[in-house]
C-alpha positions as CSV (number, residue, x, y, z in Angstrom):
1,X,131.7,102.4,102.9
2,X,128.3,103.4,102.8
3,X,128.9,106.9,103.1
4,X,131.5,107.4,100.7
5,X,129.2,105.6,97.7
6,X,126.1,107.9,98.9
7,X,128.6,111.0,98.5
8,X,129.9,109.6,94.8
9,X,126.3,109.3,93.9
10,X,125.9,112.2,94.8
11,X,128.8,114.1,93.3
12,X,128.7,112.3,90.0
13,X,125.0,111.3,89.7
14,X,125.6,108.1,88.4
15,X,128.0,105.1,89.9
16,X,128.5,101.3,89.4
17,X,128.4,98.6,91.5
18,X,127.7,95.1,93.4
19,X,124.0,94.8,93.2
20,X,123.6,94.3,96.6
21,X,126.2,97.4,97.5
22,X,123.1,99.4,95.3
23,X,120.5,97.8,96.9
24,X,121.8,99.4,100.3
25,X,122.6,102.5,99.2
26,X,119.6,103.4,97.3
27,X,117.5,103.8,100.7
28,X,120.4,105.7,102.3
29,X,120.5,108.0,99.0
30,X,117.1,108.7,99.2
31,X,116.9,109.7,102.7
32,X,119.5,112.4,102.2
33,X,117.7,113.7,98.8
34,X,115.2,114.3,101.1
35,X,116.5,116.3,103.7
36,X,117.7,118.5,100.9
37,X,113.9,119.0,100.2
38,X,113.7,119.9,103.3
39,X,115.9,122.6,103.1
40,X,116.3,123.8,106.8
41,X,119.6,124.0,108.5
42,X,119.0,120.8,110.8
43,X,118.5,119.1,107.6
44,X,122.0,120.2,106.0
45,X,123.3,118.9,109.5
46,X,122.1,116.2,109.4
47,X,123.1,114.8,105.6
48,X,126.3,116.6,106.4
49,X,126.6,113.4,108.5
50,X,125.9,111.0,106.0
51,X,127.7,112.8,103.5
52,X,131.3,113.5,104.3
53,X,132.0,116.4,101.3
54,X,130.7,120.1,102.1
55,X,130.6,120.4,98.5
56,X,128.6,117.6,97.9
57,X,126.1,118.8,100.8
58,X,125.9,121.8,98.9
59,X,124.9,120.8,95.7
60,X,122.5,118.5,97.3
61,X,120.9,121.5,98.7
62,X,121.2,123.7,95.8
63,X,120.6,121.5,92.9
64,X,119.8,118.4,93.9
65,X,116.5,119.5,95.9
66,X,115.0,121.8,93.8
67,X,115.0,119.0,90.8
68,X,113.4,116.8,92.7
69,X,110.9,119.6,94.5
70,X,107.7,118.0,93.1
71,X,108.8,114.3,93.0
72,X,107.3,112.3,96.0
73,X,110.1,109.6,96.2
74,X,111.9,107.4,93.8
75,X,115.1,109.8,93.1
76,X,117.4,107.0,92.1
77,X,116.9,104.1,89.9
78,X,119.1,100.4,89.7
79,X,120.2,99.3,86.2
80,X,121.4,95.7,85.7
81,X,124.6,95.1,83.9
82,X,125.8,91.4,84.5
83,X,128.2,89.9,85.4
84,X,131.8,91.1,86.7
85,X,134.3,89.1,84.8
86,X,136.6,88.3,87.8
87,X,134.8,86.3,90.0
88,X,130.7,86.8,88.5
89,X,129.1,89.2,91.2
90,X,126.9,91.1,89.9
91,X,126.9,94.4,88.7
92,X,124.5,97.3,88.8
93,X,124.6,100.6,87.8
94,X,122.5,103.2,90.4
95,X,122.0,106.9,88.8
96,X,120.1,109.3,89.8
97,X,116.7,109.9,87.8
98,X,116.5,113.1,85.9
């Protein structure tokens, strides 16, 4: 479940949640932003196993990285939204920080 909400962040920069689903993933996300820093090919191995799109992996490496080149860390940041009407968990929205 993990996986598939690093790889929506990833592919739509932005995705809402359970606060404590964000909470998880941010650390996940932001382990995988930085192997696209990286740039090498054990590095695209390696999110490629986090990350189950190619495409994804791709844009991670291509347009993700280099926007983040000179940032030391924090690549993603948790919004609070309330909340969810049905049963009152709640919600967060994680995006990715321009």
């Amino acid at each position: 479940m993990y996986r598939n909400l690093v790889t929506d962040l990833l592919r739509k920069e932005r995705l809402v949640t359970t606060e404590a689903k964000a909470k998880a993933v941010r650390g996940l996300a932001e382990k995988v932003i930085t192997l696209g820093k990286r740039g090498d090919p054990q590095a695209r191995r390696q999110a490629s196993t986090v990350v189950n799109d190619e495409e994804v992996v791709g844009k991670l490496f291509d347009e993700l990285a280099p926007r983040y080149a000179t940032r030391r860390g924090g690549y993603t940041r948790i919004i609070k939204l309330g909340a969810r009407p049905g049963d009152g968990a709640p919600m967060a929205q994680l995006e990715l920080v321009k």
